[in-house]
C-alpha positions, 0 to 999 in steps of 0.5 A: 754277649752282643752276640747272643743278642744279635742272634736272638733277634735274627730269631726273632725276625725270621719267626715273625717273617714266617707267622705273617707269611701264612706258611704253616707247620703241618702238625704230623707231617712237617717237622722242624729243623735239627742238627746232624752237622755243626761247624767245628773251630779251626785254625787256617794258615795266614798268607795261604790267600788261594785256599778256601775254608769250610764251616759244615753245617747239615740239618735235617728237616721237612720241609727241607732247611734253608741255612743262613751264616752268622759272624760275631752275630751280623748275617753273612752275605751269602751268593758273593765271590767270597761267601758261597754255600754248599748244601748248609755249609759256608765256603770263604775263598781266599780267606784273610785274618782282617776280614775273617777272623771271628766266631760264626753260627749257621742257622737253619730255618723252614716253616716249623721253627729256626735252630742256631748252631753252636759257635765255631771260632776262624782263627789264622796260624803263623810262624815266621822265620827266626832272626836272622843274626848270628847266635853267639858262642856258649862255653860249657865245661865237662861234667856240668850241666848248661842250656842253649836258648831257642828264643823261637820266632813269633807264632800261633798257636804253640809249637813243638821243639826240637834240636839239630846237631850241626846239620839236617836231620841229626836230630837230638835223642833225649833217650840217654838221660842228657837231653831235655827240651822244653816244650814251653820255652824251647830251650835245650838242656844238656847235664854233664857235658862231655868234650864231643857235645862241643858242636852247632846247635839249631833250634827246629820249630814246627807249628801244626795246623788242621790242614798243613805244617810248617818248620824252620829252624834257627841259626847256628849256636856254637858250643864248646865243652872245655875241661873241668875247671871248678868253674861253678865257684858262685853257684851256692851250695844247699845249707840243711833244708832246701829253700823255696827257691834255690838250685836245683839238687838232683840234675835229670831234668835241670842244669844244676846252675839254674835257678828253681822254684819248688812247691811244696805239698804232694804235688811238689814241681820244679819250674824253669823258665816257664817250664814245669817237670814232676819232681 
């Protein structure tokens, strides 16, 4: 709301600046300023410090425009080392989240009339590296369903998931029904596992922003799939109906061990961890 208002003034200002200097709009000859290119949000790379971002803006208009640059509603000064305009559009060299951050709106002004561009908001990605302890062990028996947790690194925005098998680039294939990551939580999902699932796991995250990408991985998770030894003895079995939580019954896309929480009506899911599948 500050914003708005901020800008509203600028508007103001600029208009009384143009009534007091005389300079008039030719009707039928000159026209005011209209947008053919407004700045669009992004999100750049924190610690990239040499680039530069561009916010476009272009108006046409005769006589031609002149543009300004707002941020979180102050004028941006312009003619700086850091703050250039090429055409409409503002250049920030070595962008920095501290000083950076923030909704901008250009405008642009000649003697007819000042237009102000919609908001584009400058925002940074990250995604540090995972931690670098050891993962511990996890123990499977066969033919039962278990999960590895990926526990990712701090980040923005959302990453993708996948998972490694003891080295670069074994990648995990979900296309024979075992497999399932979770694209919320990151976690790994294996139904019914079998003696050759024993092996070293890695979560591999990548973040993907509008000029580059960036993956890492974490430390190994070692699995060992014993044999079947009736080990789900705590694990409840279903009493007529099914609860509104409870285990889950049917394991294509959860452990059978893990804990869910169903919805009724006709748009029935089941969660986990944060994680929702169409049942």
């Amino acid at each position: 709301m500050m914003e708005m208002v901020l800008g509203l003034l600028l508007l103001s200002s600029l208009s009384l600046k143009a009534a007091i200097s005389g300079d008039v709009c030719v009707s039928g000859h000159d026209s005011g300023p209209v947008f053919e290119e407004e700045p669009s949000s992004l999100i750049y790379p924190e610690g990239l410090t040499e680039g530069k971002v561009t916010l476009s803006c272009q108006a046409r208009a005769n006589p031609a425009a002149s543009y300004r640059w707002l941020l979180n509603g102050t004028e941006v000064p312009l003619g700086l080392e850091r703050h250039t305009l090429v055409a409409g559009s503002l250049v920030i060299s070595s962008p920095e989240p501290a000083r950076d951050t923030g909704s901008y709106q250009c405008l642009a002004i000649n003697r007819c009339g000042t237009i102000i561009s919609r908001a584009a908001n400058l925002k940074f990605g990250y995604l540090h590296d995972f931690s670098p302890d050891s993962r511990g062990p996890q123990t499977a028996y066969e033919g039962v369903g278990t999960f590895l947790a990926c526990q990712p690194p701090p980040h923005y925005p959302a990453l993708s998931y996948r998972w490694l098998i003891n080295e670069f680039p074994n990648f995990i294939r979900a296309d024979d029904g075992r497999w399932f990551v979770s694209q919320v939580s990151g976690n790994l999902f294996l139904a019914k596992a079998e003696p050759n699932d024993t092996a070293n796991y890695f979560c591999f995250t990548t973040i993907n922003l509008d000029i580059s990408t960036k993956s890492t991985f974490s430390k190994p998770i070692p699995l060992t799939v014993l044999p079947n030894a009736n080990p789900r003895k705590s694990v409840p079995e279903h009493q007529g109906a099914l609860p509104r939580r409870d285990v889950c019954a049917d394991w294509k896309h959860c452990d059978p061990g893990v804990l869910c929480l169903w919805k009724s009506g006709p748009e029935a899911s089941m969660e986990e961890s944060g994680r929702s599948n169409a049942v």
